[in-house]
C-alpha positions in Angstrom: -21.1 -50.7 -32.0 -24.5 -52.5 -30.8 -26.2 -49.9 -28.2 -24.8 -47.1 -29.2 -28.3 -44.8 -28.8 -28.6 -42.5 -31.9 -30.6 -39.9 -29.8 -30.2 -36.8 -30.6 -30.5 -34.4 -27.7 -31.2 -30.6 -28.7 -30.6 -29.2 -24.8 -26.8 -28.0 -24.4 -25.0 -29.7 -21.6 -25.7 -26.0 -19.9 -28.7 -26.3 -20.3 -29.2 -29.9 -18.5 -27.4 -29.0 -15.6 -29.4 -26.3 -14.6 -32.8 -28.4 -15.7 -31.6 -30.8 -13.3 -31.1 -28.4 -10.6 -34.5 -27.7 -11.0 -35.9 -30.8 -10.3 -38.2 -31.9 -7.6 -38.4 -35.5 -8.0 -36.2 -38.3 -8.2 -37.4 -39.9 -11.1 -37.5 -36.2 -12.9 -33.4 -35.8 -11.9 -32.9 -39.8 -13.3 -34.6 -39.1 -16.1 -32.4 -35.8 -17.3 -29.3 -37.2 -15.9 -29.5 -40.1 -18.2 -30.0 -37.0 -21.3 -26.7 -35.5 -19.1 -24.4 -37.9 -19.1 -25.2 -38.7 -22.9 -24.3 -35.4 -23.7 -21.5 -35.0 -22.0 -20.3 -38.6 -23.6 -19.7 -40.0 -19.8 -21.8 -43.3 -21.3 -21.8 -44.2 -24.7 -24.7 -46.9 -24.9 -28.1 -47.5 -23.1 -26.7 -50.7 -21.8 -24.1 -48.4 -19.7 -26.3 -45.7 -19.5 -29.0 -48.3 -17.1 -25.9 -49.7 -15.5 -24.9 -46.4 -14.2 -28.5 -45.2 -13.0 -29.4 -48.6 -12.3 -32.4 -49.3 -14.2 -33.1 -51.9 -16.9 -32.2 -50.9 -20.4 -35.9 -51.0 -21.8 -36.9 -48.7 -19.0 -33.9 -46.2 -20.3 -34.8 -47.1 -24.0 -38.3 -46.0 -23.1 -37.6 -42.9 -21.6 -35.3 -41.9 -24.9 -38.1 -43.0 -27.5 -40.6 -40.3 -25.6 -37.9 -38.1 -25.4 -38.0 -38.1 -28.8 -41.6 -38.2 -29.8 -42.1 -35.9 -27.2 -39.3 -33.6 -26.3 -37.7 -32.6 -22.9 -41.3 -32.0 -21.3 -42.1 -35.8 -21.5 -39.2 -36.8 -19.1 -40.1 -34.1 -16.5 
């Protein structure tokens, strides 16, 4: 299926939840909400996954490539 993302997130869903707690900012709580609902297989592709936090699909495509170069610290 086009869009599926291939990302593969190391954090449990646990371990999301309460990362998202702990965040301050609204852009922080987007940004692992979009790893969250991934995980949790609420969206299946980026396209759906920008739909839902309404943001364009490169901007949600950008924030899962430095996830990934990166790890969890880049989003936060």
């Amino acid at each position: 299926m086009a869009g599926v993302t291939k990302v593969k997130i190391e954090e449990s869903a646990e371990e999301l939840r309460e990362l998202l707690k702990k965040q301050k900012t609204a852009l922080g709580k987007e940004r692992i909400q979009a790893l969250y609902l991934l995980k949790i297989g609420q969206v299946r592709t980026i396209q759906d996954l920008a739909v839902v936090l309404g943001r364009g699909s490169a901007t949600v495509q950008r924030w899962f490539k430095a996830y990934t170069e990166l790890g969890i610290a880049s989003l936060v």
